[in-house]
TIRO-2110 file (N, C-alpha, C; in Angstrom, 1 decimal):
// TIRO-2110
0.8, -1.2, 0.0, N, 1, A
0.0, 0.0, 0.0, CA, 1, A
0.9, 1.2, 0.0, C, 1, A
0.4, 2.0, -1.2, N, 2, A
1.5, 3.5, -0.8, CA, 2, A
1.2, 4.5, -0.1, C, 2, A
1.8, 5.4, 0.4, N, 3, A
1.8, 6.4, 1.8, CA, 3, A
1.1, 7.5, 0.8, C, 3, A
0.2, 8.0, 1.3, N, 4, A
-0.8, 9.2, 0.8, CA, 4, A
0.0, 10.4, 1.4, C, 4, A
0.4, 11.5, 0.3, N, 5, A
0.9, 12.7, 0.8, CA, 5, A
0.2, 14.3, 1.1, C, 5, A
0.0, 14.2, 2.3, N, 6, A
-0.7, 15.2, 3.4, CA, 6, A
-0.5, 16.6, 3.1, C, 6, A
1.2, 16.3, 3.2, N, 7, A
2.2, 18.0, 3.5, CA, 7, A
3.7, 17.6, 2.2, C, 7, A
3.4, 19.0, 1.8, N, 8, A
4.6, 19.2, 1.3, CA, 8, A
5.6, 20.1, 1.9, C, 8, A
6.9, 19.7, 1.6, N, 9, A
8.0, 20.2, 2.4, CA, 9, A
8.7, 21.9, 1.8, C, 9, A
8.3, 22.4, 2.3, N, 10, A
8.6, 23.9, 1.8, CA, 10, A
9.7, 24.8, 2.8, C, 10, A
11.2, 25.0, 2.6, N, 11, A
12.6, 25.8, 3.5, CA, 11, A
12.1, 24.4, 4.5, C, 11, A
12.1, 25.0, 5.8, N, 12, A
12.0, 24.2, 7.0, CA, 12, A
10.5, 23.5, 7.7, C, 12, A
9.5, 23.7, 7.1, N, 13, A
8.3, 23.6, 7.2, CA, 13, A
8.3, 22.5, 6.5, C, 13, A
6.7, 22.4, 6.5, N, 14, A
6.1, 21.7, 5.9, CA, 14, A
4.3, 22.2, 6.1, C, 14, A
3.8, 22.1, 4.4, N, 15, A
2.2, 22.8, 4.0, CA, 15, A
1.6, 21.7, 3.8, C, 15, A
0.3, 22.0, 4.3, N, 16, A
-0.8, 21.1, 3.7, CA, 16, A
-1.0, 21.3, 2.3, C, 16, A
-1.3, 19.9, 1.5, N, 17, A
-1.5, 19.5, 0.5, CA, 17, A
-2.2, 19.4, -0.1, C, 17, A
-3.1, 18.6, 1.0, N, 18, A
-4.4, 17.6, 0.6, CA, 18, A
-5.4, 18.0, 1.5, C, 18, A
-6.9, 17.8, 1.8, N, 19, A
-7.3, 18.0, 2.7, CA, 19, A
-7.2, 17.1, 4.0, C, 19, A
-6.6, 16.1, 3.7, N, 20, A
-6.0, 15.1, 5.5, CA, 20, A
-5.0, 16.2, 5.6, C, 20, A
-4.2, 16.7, 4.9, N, 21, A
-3.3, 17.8, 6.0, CA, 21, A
-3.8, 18.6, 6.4, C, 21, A
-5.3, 19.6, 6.3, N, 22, A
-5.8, 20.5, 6.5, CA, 22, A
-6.7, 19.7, 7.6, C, 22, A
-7.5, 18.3, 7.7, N, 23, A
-8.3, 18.1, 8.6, CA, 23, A
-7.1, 17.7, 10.3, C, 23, A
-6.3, 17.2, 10.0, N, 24, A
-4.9, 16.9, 10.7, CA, 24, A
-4.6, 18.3, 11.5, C, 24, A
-4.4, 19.3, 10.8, N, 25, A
-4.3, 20.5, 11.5, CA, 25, A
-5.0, 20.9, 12.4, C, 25, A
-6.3, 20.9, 11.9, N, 26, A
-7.5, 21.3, 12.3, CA, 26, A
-7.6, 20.5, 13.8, C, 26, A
-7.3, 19.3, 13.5, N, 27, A
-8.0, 17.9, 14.9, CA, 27, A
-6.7, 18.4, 15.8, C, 27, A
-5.5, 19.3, 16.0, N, 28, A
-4.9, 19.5, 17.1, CA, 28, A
-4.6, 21.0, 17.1, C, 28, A
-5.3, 21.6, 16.3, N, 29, A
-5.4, 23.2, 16.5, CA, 29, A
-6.7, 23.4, 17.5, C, 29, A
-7.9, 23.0, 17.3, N, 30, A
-8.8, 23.5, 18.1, CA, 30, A
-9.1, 23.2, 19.4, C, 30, A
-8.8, 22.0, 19.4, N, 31, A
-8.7, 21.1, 21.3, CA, 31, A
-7.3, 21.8, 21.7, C, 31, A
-6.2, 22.5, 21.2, N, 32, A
-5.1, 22.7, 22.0, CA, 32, A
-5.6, 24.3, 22.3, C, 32, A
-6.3, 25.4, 21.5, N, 33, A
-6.8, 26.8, 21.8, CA, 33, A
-8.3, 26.6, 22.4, C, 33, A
-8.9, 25.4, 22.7, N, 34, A
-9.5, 25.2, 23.8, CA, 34, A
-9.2, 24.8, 25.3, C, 34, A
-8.0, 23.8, 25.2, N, 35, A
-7.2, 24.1, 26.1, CA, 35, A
-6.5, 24.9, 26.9, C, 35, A
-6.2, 25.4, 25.7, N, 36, A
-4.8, 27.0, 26.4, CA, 36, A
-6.0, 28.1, 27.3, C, 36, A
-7.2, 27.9, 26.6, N, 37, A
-8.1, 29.1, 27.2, CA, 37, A
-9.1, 28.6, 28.4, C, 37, A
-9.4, 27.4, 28.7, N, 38, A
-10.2, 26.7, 29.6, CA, 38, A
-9.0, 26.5, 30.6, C, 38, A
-7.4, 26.6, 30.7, N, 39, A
-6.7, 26.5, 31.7, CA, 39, A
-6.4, 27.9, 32.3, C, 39, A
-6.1, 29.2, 31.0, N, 40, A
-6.4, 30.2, 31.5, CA, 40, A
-7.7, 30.5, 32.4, C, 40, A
-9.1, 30.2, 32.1, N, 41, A
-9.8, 30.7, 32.8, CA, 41, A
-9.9, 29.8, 34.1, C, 41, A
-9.6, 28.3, 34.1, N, 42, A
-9.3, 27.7, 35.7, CA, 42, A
-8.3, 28.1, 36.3, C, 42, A
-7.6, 28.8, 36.0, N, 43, A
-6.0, 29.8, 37.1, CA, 43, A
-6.7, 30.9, 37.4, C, 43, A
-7.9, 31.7, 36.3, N, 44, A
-8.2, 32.9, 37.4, CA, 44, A
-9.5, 32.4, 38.1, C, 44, A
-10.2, 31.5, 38.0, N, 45, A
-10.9, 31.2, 38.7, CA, 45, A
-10.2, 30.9, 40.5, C, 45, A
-9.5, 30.5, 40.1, N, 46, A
-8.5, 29.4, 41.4, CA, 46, A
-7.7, 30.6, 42.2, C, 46, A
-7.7, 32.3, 41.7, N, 47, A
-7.2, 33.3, 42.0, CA, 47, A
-5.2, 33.1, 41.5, C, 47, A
-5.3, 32.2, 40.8, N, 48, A
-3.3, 32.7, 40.3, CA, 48, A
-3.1, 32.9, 38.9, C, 48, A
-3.7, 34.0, 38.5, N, 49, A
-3.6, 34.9, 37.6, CA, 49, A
-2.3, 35.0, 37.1, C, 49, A
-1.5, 35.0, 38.0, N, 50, A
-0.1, 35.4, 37.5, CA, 50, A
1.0, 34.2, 36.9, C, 50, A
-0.1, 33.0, 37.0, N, 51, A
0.7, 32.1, 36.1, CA, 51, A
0.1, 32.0, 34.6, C, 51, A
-0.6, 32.7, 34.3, N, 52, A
-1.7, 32.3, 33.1, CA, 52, A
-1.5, 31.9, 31.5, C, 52, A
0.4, 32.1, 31.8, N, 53, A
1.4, 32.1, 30.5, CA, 53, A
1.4, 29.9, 30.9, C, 53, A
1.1, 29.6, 31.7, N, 54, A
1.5, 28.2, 32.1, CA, 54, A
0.7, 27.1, 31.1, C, 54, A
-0.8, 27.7, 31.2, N, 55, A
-1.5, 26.6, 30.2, CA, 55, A
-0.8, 26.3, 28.4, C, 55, A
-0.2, 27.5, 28.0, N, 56, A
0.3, 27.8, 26.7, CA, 56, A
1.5, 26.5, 26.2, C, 56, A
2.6, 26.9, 27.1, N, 57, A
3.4, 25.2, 26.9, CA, 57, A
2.4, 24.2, 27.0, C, 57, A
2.1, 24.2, 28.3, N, 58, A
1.7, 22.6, 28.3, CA, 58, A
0.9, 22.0, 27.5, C, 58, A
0.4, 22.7, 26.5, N, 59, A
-0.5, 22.4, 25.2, CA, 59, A
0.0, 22.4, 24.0, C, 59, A
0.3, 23.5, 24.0, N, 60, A
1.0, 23.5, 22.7, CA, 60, A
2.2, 23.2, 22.0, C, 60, A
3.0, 23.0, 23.4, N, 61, A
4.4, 22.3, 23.2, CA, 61, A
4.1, 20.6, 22.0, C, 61, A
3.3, 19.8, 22.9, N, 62, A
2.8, 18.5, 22.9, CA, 62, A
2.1, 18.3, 21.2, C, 62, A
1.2, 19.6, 21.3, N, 63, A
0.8, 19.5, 20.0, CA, 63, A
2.1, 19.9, 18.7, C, 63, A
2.7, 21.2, 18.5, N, 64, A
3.5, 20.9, 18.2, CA, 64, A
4.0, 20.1, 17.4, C, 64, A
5.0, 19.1, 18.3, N, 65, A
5.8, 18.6, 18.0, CA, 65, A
5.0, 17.0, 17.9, C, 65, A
4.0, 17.1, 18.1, N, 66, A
2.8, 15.8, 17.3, CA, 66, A
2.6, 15.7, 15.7, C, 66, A
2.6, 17.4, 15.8, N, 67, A
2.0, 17.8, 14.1, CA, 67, A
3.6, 17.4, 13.6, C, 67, A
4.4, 17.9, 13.9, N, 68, A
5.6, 17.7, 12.7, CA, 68, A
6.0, 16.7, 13.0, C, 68, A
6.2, 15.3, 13.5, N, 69, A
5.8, 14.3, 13.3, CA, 69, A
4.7, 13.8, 12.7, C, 69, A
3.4, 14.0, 12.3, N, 70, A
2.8, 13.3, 11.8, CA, 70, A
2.9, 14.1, 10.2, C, 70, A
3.3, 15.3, 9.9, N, 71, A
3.6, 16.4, 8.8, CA, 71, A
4.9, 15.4, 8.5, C, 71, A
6.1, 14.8, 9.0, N, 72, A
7.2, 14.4, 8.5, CA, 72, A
6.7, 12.8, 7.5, C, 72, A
6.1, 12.3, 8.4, N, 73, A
5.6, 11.2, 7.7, CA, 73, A
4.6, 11.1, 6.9, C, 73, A
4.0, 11.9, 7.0, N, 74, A
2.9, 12.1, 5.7, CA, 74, A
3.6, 12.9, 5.1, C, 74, A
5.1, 13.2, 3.7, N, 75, A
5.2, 14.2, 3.2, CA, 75, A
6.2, 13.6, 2.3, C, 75, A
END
């Protein structure tokens, strides 16, 4: 079976192609900016406001570096 191509490799990136690279994007862009924003609003609920940069790694790091892995092998 041959490997369907998602993303093409453009400088140091890599673009969506096809629409699996665009649904792929999509399936860890919007749960990770519902994330980042549902942990911001449990830090000010919880009163520690002054961490509110904290939910941003912990989401996005993970996503990230999920996408360009699964962007490296589909490409």
């Amino acid at each position: 079976m041959e490997r369907e191509i998602w993303f093409e490799k453009a400088l140091w990136s890599y673009v969506p192609c096809h629409w699996k690279g665009f649904a792929v994007i999509a399936a860890f862009t919007f749960p990770t900016v519902i994330g980042v924003l549902l942990g911001q609003w449990a830090l000010d609920l919880t009163g520690h406001s002054n961490v509110n940069w904290l939910p941003f790694p912990l989401f996005f790091v993970p996503a990230l570096f999920s996408l360009l892995a699964i962007a490296k092998c589909h490409s």
